[in-house]
C-alpha angles and dihedrals in degrees: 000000000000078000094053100045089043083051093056096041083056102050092046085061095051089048087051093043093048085057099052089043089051094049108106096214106028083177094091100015103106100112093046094057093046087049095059089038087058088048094048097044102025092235143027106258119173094259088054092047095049092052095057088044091060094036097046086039099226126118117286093228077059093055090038093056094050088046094054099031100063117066088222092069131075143159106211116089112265130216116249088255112045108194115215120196109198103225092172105130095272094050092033090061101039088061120277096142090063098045084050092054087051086046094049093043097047093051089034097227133099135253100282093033136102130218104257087236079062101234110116129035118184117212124171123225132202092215143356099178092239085109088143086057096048126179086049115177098175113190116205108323092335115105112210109192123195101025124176130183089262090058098053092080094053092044096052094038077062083069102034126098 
């Protein structure tokens, strides 16, 4: 198993590096780099953000602060559906605190952690612009608007197996 897990991450880094090598302009193109690791690997671990550092040829504290100051990035594993609860002021106060504890009840985690089958990893946002659809969960890349705490079971029964 330890074989199989070194040849795809292997072959994740050549993807990344083939990537890199492809870019045009590699000066500025930090984000974007950090963008399609995070999409390869799922997340940003050291060993990631040390790689981009060499290849892109900047500072690893400089890779390190982009990676930490935007919210998109992490550098925990996620699970294959991230669950995010809008807590901006019109989702806030149509009720999302109360569709995030359901959530958090139903998958028995916290916001910020992940199921241990990881499949599921909760996050909370302060806004995802969607304040006409409040309160707004998006999973993945799906926007549900107008969520209430009845309507968490049947969400996440969409997901599960």
């Amino acid at each position: 198993m330890a074989c199989s897990k070194n040849v795809l991450a292997e072959e994740k880094f050549h993807e990344l590096e083939e990537f890199i090598n492809d870019l045009p302009d590699k000066k500025g193109a930090l984000i974007a780099v950090l963008h399609k690791a995070q999409s390869i690997f799922g997340y940003l671990p050291e060993e990631v953000q040390l790689f981009v550092a060499e290849k892109l040829n900047v500072p690893a504290s400089k890779v390190y602060g982009v990676v930490s100051f935007y919210s998109y990035f992490t550098t925990e594993p996620r699970g294959e559906f991230v669950i995010n609860v809008c807590m901006g002021t019109a989702c806030f106060v149509r009720g999302a605190a109360t569709v995030l504890a359901e959530i958090e009840n139903q998958l028995g985690i916290k916001s910020g952690e992940t199921t241990p089958d990881g499949k599921f990893t909760i996050d909370v946002l302060r806004c995802v612009g969607a304040c006409g659809l409040a309160p707004v969960v998006t999973i993945n890349d799906r926007v549900y608007g107008h969520v209430t705490a009845n309507d968490v079971k049947k969400i996440l029964a969409e997901y599960q197996d």
